[in-house]
N, C-alpha and C positions, 0 to 999 in steps of 0.2 A: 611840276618841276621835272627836268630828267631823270633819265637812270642813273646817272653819275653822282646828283645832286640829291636823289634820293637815300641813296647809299653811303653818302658821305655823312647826310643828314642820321642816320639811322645806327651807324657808327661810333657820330657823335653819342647819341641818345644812349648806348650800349655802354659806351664807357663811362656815363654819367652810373647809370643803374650799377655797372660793378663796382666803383668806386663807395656807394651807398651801401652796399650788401657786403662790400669785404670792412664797414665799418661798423654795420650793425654785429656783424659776425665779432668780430672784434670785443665788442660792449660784453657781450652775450660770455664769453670765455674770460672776461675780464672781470666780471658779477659771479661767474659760477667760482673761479680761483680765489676770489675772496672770501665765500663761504665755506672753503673744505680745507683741511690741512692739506699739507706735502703727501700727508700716508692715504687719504681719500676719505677719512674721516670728518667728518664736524667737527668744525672747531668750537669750543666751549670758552674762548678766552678771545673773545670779542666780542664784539655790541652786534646783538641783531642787523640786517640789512633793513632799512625801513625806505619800501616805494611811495614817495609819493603822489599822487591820483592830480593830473592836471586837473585846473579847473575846468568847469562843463562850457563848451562853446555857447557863445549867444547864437551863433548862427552857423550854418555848416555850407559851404559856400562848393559846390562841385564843378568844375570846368573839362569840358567835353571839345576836342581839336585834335586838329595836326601838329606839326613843327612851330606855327605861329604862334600855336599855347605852350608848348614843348620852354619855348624860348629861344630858338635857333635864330642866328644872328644878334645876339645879344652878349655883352661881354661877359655876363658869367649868366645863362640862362638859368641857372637853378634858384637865385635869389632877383633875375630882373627881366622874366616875362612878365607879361600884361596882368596874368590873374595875381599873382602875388603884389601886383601893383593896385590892382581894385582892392584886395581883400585888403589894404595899408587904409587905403579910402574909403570903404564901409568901418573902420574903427574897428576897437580892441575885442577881443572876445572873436577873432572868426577866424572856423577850422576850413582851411584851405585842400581841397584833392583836387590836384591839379593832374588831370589824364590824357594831355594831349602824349600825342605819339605822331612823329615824324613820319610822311608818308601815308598815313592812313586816309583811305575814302569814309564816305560814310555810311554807303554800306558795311563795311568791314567794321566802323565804330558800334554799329548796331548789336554785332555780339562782344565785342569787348569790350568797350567804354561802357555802353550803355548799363547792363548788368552791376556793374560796381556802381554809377550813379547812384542807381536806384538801392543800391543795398547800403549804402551810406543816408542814405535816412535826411535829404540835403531839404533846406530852406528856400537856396537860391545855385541856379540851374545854367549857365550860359554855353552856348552852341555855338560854334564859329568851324564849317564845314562844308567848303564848295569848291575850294580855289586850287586841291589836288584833284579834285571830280570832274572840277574846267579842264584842267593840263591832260588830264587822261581821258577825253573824249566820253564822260560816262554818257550817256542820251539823257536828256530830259523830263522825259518819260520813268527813265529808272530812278531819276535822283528825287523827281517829284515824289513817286510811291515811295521811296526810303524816308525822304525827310517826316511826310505824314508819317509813317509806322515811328519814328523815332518820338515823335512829339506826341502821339497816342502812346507808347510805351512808359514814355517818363510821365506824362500826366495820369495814367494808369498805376504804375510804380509810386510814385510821388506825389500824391494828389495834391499837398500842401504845399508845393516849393512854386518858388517864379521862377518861369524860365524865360529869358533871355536868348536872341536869335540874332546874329548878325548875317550880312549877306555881304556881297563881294567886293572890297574897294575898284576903284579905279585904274584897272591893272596895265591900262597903257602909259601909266606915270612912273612905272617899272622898270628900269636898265634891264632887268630879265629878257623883258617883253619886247625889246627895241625892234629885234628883226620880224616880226608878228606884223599885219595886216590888220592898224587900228580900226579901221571899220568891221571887217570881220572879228577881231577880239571882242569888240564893245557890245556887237551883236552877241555872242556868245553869253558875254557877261549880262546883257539889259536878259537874256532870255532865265539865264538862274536867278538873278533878283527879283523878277516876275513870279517865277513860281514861290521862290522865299516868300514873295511878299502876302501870295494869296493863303500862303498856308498857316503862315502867323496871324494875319485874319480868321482863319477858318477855326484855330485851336485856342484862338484868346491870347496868345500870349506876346510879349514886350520884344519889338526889332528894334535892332540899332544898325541906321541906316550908315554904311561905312563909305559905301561909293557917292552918297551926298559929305558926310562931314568930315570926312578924311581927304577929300578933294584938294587940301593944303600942301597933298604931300608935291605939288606942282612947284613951291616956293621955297618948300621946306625937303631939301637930296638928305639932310643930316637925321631924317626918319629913317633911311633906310640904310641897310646894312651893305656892308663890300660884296656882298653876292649877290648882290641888287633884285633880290628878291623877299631876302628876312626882313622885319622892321628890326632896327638896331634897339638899342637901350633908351634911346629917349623917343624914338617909335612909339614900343612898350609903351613907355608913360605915357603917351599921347594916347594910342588906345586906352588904355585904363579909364582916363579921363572920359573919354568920349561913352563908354560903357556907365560910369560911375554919372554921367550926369542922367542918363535914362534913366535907370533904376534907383538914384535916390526919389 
């Protein structure tokens, strides 16, 4: 995506987090003023506060991305990106960390995302990481060596979780993309799904091939979002599905 698009995107993502912290904050001053008097005191003439302890997740489900996990392009991204759309579809009990981050390569997730995966202790692991790495000309070469260290870290960190890999839709079905040289795009793209493909063979673990089953988006413009690059809300869904039928 561009600089602009990036920015805009990141912006977004900024004013979700503040919104979240000035109401955690909030909680937090709202719990302590209930247990102290006016004078600073404990107050004696009320009922204990009693927390109570969620129950324990059946499953702890981590999702590792960009702006597409983020939710960007979605009418309210924070209740209707893709992963919150899987985690509805694997059923009750599952603890969702949703860590995409607008903009992000994957080298770069490699020290931030990756780290919290693995110290979230996750069952189930999904990767969706290429399509800012496409826009930014990373080499091939480099994204290949990233992706292995990434898939050697979390099956190192996480020896128990499934991890889950997608690779790159069909990105010439993109308004984004319209002024792009679909030959030259396609090639660019056959060449990351290639190494995707080799390296989810080499580590074991489960791809969900997007530029085969997302190929609908040629029928279906109401997948994609007014920046003609996000998937909208019913995108979302769509992915989810497409995720939710591999890994059942």
């Amino acid at each position: 995506m561009n600089v602009q698009t990036r920015l805009d995107s990141k912006q977004s993502a900024w004013q979700v987090t503040k919104r979240l912290a000035g109401v955690f904050c909030f909680v937090l001053f709202f719990l302590a003023s209930c247990s102290t008097s006016s004078t600073g005191q404990s107050s004696t003439n009320t009922q204990p506060f009693v927390v109570q302890q969620a129950p324990k997740a059946r499953l702890t489900y981590v999702a590792i991305g960009a702006s597409d996990t983020f939710g960007i392009g979605a009418d309210d991204p924070q209740s209707e990106n893709w992963p919150t759309d899987l985690a509805a579809n694997l059923g009750s009990g599952v603890r969702l960390i949703n860590l995409g981050i607008p903009g992000i390569t994957l080298h770069q997730a490699l020290s931030i995302e990756v780290p919290i995966a693995i110290d979230s202790h996750p069952n189930l692991i999904t990767v969706w990481l290429a399509v800012n790495d496409l826009i930014d000309s990373v080499h091939i070469s480099s994204y290949t060596h990233d992706l292995d260290l990434l898939l050697t870290r979390l099956q190192a960190g996480a020896p128990g979780a499934s991890i889950v890999v997608a690779n790159i839709p069909d990105l010439t079905l993109l308004p984004y993309f319209g002024s792009s040289d679909p030959q030259v795009l396609t090639a660019q793209i056959q060449q990351y799904n290639t190494a995707i493909a080799t390296l989810v063979k080499r580590h074991h673990v489960i791809e969900v091939d997007l530029y085969q089953q997302w190929s609908e988006l040629r029928n279906h413009p109401e997948y994609i979002s007014e920046d003609g690059l996000h998937p909208s809300t019913l995108g979302y869904m769509r992915i989810a599905d497409l995720f939710y039928r591999i890994i059942k």
